[in-house]
N, CA, C and O atoms as CSV, one atom per row, in Angstrom:
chain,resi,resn,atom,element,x,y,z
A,1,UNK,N,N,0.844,-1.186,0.000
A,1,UNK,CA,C,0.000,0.000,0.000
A,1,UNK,C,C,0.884,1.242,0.000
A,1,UNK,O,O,1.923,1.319,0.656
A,2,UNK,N,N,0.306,2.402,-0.936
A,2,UNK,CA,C,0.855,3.649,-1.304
A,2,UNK,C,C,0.735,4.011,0.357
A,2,UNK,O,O,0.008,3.359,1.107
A,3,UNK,N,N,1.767,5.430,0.911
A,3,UNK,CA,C,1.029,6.516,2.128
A,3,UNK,C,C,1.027,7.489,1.426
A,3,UNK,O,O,1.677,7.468,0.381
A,4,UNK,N,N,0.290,8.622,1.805
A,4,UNK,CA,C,-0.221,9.603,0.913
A,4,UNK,C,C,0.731,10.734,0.628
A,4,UNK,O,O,0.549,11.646,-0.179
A,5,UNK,N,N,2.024,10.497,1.596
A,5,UNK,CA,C,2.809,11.018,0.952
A,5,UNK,C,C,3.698,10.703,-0.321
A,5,UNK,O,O,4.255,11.556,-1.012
A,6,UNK,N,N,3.745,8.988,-0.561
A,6,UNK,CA,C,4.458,8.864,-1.994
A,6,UNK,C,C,3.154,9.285,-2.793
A,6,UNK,O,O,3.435,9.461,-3.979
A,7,UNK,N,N,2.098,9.455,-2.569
A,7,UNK,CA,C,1.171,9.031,-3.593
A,7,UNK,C,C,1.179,11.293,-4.192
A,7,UNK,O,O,0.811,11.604,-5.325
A,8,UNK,N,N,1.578,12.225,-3.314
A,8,UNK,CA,C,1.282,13.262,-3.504
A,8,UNK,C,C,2.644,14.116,-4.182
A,8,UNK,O,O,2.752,15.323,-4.395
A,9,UNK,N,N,3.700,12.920,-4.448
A,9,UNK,CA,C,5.057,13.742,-5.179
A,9,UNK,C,C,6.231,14.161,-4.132
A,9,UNK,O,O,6.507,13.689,-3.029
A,10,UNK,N,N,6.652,14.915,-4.665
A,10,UNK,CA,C,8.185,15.573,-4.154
A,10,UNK,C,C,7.138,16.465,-3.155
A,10,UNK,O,O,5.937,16.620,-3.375
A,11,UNK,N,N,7.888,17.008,-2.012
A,11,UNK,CA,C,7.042,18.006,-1.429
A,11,UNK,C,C,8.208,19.105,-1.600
A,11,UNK,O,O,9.385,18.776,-1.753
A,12,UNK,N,N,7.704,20.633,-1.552
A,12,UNK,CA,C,8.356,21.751,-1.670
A,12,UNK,C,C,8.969,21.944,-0.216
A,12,UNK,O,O,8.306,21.898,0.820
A,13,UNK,N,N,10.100,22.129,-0.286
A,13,UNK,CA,C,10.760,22.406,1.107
A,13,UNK,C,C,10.714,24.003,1.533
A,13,UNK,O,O,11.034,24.821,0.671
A,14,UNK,N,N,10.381,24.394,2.646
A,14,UNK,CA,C,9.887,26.068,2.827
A,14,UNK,C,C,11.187,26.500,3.348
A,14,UNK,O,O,11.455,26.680,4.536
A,15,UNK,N,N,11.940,26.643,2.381
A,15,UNK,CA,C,13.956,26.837,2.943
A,15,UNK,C,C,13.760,28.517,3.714
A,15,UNK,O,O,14.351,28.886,4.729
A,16,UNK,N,N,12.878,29.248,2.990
A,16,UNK,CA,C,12.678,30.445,4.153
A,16,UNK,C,C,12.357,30.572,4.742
A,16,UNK,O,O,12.645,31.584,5.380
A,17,UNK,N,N,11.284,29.574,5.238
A,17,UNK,CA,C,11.040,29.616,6.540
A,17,UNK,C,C,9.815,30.684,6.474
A,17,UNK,O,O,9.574,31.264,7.532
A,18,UNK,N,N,9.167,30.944,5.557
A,18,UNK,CA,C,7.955,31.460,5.279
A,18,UNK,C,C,6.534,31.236,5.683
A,18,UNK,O,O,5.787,30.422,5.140
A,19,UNK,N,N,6.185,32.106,6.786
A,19,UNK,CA,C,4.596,31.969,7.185
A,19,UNK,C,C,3.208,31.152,6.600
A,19,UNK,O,O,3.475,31.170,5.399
A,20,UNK,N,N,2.627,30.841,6.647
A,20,UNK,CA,C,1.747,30.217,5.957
A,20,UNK,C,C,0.976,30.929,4.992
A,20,UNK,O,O,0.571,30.475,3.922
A,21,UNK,N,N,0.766,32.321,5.541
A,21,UNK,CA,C,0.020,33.955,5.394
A,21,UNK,C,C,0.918,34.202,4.187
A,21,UNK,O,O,0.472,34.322,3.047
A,22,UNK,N,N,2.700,34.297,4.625
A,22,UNK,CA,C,3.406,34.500,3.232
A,22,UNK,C,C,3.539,33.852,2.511
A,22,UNK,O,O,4.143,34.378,1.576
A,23,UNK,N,N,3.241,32.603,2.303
A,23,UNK,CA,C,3.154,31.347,1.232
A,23,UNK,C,C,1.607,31.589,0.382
A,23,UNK,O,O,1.433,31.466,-0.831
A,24,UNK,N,N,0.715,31.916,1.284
A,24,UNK,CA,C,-0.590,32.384,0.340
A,24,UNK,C,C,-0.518,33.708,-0.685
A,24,UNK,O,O,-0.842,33.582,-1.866
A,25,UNK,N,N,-0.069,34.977,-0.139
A,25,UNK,CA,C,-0.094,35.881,-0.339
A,25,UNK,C,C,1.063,35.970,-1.629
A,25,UNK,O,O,0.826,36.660,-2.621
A,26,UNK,N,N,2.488,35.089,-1.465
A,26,UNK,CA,C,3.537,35.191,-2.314
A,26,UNK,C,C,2.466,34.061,-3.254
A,26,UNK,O,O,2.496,34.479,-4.412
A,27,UNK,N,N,1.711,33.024,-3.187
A,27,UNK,CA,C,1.206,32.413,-4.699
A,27,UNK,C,C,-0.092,33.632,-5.042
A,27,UNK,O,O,-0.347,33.890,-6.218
A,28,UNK,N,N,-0.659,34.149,-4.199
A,28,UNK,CA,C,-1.609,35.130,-5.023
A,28,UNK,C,C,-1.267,35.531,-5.655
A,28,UNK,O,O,-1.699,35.353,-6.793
A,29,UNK,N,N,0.137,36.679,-5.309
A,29,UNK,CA,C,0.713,37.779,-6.392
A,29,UNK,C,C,1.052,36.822,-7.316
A,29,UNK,O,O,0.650,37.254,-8.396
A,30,UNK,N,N,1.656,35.592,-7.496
A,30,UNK,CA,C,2.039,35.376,-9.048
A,30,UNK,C,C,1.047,34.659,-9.588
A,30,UNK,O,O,1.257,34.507,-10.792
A,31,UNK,N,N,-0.430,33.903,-9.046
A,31,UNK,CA,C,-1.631,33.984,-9.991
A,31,UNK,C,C,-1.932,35.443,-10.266
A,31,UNK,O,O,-2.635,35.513,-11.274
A,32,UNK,N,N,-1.699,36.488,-9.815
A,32,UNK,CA,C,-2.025,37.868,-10.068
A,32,UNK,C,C,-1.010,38.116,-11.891
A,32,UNK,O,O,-1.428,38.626,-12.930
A,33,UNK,N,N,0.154,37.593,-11.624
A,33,UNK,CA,C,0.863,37.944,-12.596
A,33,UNK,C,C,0.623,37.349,-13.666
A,33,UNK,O,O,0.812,37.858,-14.771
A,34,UNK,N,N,0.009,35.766,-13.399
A,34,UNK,CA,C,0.406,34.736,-14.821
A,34,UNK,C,C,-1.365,35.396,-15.254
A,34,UNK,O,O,-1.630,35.091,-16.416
A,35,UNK,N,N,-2.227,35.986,-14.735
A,35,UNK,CA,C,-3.442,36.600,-15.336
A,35,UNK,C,C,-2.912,38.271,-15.772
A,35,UNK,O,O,-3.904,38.998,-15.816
A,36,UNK,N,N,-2.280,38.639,-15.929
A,36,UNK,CA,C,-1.573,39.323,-16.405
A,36,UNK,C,C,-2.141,40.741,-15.620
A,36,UNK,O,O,-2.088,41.825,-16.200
A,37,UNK,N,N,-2.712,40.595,-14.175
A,37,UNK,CA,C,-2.747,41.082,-13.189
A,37,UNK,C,C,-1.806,42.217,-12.438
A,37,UNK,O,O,-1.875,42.624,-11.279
A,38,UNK,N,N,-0.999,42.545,-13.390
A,38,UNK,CA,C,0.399,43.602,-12.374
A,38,UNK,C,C,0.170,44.252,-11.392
A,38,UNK,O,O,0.948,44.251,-10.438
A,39,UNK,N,N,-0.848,44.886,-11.410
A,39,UNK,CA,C,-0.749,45.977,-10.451
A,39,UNK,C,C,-1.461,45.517,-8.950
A,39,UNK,O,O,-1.366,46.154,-7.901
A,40,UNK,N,N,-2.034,44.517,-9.112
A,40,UNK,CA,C,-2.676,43.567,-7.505
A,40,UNK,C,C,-1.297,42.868,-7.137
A,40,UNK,O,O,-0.920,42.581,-6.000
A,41,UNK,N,N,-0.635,42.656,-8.309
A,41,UNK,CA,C,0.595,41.284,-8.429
A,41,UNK,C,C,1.889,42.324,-7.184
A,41,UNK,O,O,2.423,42.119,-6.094
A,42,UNK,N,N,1.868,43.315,-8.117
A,42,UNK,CA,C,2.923,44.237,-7.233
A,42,UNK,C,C,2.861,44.672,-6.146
A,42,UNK,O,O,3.816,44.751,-5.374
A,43,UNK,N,N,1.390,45.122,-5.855
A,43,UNK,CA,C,0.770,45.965,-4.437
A,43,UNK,C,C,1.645,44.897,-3.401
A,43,UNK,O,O,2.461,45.235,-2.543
A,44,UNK,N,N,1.179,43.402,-3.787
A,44,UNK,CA,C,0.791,42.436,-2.840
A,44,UNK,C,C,2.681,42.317,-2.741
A,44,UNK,O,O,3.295,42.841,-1.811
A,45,UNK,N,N,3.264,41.669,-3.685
A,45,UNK,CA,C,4.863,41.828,-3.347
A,45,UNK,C,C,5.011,43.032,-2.219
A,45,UNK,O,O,5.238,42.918,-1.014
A,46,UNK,N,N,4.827,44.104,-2.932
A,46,UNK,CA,C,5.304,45.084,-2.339
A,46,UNK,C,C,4.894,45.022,-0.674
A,46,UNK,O,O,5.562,45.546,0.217
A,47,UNK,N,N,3.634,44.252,-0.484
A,47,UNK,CA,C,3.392,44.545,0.981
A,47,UNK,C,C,4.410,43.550,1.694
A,47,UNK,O,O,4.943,43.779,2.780
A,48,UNK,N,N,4.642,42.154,0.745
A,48,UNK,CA,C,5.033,41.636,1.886
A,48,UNK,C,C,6.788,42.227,1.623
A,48,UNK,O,O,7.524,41.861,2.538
A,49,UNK,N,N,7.280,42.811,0.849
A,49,UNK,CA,C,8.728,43.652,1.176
A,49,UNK,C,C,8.886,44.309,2.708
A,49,UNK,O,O,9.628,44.263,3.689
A,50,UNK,N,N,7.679,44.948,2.227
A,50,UNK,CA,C,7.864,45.894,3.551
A,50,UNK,C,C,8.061,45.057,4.875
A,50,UNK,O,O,8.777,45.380,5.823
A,51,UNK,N,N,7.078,43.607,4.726
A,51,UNK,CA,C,7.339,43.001,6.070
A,51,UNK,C,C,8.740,42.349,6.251
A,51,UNK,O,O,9.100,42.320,7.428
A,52,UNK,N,N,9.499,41.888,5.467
A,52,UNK,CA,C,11.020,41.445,5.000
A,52,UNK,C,C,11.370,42.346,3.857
A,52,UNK,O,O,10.724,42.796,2.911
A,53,UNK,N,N,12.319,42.430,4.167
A,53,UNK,CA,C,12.998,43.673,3.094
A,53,UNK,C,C,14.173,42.967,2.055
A,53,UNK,O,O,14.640,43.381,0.994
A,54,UNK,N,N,14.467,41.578,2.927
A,54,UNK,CA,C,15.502,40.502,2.762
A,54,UNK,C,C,14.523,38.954,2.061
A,54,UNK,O,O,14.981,37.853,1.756
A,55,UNK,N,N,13.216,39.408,2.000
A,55,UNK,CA,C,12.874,38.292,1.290
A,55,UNK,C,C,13.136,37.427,0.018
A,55,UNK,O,O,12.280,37.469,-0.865
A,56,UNK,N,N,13.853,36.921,-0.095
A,56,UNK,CA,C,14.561,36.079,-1.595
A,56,UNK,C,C,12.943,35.907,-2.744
A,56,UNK,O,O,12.779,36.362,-3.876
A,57,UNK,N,N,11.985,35.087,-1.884
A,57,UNK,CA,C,11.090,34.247,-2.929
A,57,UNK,C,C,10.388,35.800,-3.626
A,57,UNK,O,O,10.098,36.032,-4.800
A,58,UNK,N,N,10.276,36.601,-2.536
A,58,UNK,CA,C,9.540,38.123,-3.160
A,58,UNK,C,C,10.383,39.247,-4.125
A,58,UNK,O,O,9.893,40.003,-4.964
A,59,UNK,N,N,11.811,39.107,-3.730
A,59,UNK,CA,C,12.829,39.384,-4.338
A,59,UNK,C,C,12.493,38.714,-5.844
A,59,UNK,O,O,11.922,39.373,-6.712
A,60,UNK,N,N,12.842,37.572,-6.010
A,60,UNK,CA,C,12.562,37.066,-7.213
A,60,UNK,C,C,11.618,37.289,-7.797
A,60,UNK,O,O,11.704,37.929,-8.845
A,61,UNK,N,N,10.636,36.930,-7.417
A,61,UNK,CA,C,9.112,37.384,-8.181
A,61,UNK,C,C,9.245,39.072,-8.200
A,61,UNK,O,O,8.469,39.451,-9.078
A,62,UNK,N,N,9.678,39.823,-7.804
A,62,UNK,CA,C,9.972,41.356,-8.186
A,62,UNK,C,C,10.597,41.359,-9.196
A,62,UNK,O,O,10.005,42.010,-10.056
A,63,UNK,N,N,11.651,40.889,-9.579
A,63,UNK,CA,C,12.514,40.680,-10.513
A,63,UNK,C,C,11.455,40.015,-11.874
A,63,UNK,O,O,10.870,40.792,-12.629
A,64,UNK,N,N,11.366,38.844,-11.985
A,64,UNK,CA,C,10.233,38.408,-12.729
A,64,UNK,C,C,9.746,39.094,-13.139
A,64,UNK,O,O,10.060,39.367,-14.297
A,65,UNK,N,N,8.745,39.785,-12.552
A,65,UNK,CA,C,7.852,40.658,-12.790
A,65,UNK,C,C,8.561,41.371,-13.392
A,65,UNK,O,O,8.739,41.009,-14.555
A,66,UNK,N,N,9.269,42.628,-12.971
A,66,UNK,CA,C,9.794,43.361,-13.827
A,66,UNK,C,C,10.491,43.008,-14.936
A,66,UNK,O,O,10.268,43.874,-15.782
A,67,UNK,N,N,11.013,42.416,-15.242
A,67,UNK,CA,C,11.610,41.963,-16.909
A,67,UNK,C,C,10.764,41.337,-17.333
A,67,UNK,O,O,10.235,41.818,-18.335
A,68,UNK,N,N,10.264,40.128,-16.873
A,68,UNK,CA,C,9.145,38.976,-17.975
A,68,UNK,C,C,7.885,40.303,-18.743
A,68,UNK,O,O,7.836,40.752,-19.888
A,69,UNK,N,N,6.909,40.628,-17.369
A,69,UNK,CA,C,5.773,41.511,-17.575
A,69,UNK,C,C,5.938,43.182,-18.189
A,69,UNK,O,O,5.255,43.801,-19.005
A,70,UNK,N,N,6.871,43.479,-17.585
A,70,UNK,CA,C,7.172,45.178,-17.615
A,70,UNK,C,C,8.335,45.417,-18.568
A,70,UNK,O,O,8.535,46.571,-18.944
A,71,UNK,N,N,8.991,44.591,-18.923
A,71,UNK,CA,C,10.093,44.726,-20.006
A,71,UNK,C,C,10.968,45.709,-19.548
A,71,UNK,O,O,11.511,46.466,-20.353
A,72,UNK,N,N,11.281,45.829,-17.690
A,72,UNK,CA,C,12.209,46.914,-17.232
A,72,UNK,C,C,13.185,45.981,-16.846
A,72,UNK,O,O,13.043,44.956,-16.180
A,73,UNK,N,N,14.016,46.379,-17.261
A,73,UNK,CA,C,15.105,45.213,-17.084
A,73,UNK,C,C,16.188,45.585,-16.135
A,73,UNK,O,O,16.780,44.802,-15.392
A,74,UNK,N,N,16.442,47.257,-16.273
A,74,UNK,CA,C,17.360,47.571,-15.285
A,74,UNK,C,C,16.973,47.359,-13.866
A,74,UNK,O,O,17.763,47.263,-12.927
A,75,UNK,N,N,15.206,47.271,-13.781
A,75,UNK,CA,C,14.403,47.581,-12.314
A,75,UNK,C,C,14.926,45.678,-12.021
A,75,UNK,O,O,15.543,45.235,-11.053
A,76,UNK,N,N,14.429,44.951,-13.172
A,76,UNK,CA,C,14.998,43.703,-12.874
A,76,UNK,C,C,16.059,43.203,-12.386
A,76,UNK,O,O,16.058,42.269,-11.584
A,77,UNK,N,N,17.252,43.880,-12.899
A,77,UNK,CA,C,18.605,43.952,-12.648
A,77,UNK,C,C,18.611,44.005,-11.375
A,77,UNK,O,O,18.895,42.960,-10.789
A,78,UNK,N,N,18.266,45.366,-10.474
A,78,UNK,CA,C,18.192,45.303,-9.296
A,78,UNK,C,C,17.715,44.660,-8.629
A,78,UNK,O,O,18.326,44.581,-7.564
A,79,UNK,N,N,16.775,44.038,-8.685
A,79,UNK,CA,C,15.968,43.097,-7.666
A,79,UNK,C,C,16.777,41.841,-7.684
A,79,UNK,O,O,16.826,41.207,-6.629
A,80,UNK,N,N,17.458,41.361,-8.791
A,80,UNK,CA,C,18.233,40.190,-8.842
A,80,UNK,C,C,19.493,40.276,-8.155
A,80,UNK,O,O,19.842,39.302,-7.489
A,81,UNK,N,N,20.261,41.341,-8.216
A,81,UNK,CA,C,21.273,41.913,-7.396
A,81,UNK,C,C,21.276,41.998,-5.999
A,81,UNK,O,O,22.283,42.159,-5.311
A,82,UNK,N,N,19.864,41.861,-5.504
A,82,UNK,CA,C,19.286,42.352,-4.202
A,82,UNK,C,C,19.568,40.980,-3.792
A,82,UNK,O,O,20.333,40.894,-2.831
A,83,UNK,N,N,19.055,39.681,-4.382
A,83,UNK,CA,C,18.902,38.247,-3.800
A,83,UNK,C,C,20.139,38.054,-3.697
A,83,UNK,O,O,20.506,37.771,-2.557
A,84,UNK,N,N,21.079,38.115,-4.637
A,84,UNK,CA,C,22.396,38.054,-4.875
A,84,UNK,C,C,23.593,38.590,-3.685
A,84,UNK,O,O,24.716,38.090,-3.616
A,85,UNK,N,N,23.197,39.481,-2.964
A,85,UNK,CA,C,23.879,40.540,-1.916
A,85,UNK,C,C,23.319,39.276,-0.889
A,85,UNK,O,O,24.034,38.846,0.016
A,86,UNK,N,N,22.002,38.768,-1.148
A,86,UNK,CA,C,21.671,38.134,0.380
A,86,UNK,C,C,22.266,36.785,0.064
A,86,UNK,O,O,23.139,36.511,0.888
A,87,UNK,N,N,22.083,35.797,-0.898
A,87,UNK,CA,C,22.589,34.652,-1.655
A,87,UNK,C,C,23.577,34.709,-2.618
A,87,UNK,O,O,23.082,34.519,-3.729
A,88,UNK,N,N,24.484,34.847,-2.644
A,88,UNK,CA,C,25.632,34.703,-3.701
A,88,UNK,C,C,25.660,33.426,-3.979
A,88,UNK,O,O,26.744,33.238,-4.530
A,89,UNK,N,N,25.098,32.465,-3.913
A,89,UNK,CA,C,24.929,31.722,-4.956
A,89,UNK,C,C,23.542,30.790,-5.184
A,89,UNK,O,O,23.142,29.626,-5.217
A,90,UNK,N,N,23.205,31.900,-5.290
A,90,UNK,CA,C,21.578,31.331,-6.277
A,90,UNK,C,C,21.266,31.979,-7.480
A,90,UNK,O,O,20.836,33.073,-7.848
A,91,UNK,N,N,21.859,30.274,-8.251
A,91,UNK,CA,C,21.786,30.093,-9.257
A,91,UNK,C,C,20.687,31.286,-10.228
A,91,UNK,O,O,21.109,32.180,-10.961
A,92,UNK,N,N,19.154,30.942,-9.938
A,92,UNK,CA,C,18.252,31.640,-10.233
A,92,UNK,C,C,18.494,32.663,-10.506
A,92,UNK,O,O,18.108,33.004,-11.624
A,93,UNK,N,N,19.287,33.753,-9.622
A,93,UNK,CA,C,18.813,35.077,-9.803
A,93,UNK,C,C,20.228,35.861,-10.609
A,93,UNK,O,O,20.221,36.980,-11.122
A,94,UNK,N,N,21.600,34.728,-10.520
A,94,UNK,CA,C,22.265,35.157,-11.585
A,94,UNK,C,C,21.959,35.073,-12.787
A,94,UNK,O,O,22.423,35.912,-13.560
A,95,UNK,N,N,21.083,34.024,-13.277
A,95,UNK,CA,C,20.914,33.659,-14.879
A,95,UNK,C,C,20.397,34.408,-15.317
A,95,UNK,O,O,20.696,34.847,-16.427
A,96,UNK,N,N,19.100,34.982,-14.375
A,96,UNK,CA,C,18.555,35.899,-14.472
A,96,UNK,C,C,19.188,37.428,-15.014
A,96,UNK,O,O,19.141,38.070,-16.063
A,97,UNK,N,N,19.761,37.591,-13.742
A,97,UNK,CA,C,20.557,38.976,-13.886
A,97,UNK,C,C,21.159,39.291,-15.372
A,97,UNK,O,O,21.195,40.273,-16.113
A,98,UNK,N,N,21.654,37.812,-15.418
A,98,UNK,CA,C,23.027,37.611,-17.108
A,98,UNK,C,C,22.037,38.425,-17.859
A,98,UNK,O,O,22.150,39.592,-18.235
A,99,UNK,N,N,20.874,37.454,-18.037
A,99,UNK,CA,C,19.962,37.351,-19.322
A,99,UNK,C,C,19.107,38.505,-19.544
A,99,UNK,O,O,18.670,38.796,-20.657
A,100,UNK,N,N,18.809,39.330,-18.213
A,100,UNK,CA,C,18.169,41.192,-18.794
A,100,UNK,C,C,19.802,41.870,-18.632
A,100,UNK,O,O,19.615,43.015,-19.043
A,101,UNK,N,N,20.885,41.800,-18.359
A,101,UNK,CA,C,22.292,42.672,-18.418
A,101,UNK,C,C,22.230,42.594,-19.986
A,101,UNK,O,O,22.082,43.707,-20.490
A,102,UNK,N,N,22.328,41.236,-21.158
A,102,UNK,CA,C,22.329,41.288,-22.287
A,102,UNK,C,C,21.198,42.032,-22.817
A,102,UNK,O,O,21.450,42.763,-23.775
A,103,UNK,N,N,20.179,42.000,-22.451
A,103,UNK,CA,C,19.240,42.293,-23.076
A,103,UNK,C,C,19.093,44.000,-22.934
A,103,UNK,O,O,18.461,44.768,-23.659
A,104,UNK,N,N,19.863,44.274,-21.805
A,104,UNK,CA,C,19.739,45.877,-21.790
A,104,UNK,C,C,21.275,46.203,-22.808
A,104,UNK,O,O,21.399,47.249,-23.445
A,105,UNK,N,N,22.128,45.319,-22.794
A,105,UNK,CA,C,22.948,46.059,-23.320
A,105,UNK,C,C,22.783,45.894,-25.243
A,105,UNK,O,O,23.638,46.185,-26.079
A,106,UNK,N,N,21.604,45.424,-25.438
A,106,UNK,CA,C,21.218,45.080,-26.801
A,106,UNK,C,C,20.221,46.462,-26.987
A,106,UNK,O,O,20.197,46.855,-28.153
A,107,UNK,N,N,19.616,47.048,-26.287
A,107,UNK,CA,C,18.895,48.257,-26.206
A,107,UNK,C,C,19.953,49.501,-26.443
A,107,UNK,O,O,19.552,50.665,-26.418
């Protein structure tokens, strides 16, 4: 017999240590985004910044947001730089960084 944990996959590990409140609120804003939602998508980042200023997962999705949706790449730049100052090595937010640095310097 399956237990319902093989039967439900890999589980996501909460490496930040993120509230339950900030695990809802950080997937709202990016159903906010993938409905092409920005401005609920951002409010809601933006609130939970204010509560961590050092948040990586909100960090990223700032970043996201700004290059994927907003095509600001320098605003992107920064937000990736930001995770980067707190994580120097996550992966994520250098590839990131690389890939709007080219893209601004193609502008």
């Amino acid at each position: 017999m399956l237990s319902a944990a093989s039967v439900s996959g890999p589980q996501w590990r909460n490496v930040y240590h993120l509230s339950e409140e900030q695990l809802q609120r950080l997937e709202e804003a990016e159903n906010h985004m993938e409905m092409l939602d920005i401005n609920n998508a951002e409010s809601i980042l933006m609130e939970l910044l204010e509560g961590d200023s050092d948040c990586v997962p909100v960090l990223n999705n700032l970043g996201h947001m700004h290059g994927r949706y907003l095509s600001e790449w320098g605003k992107a730049i920064e937000y990736y730089e930001r995770v980067l100052q707190i994580e120097p090595d996550n992966a994520w937010a250098r590839d990131e960084r690389r890939r709007y640095q080219r893209l601004l310097s193609y502008d």
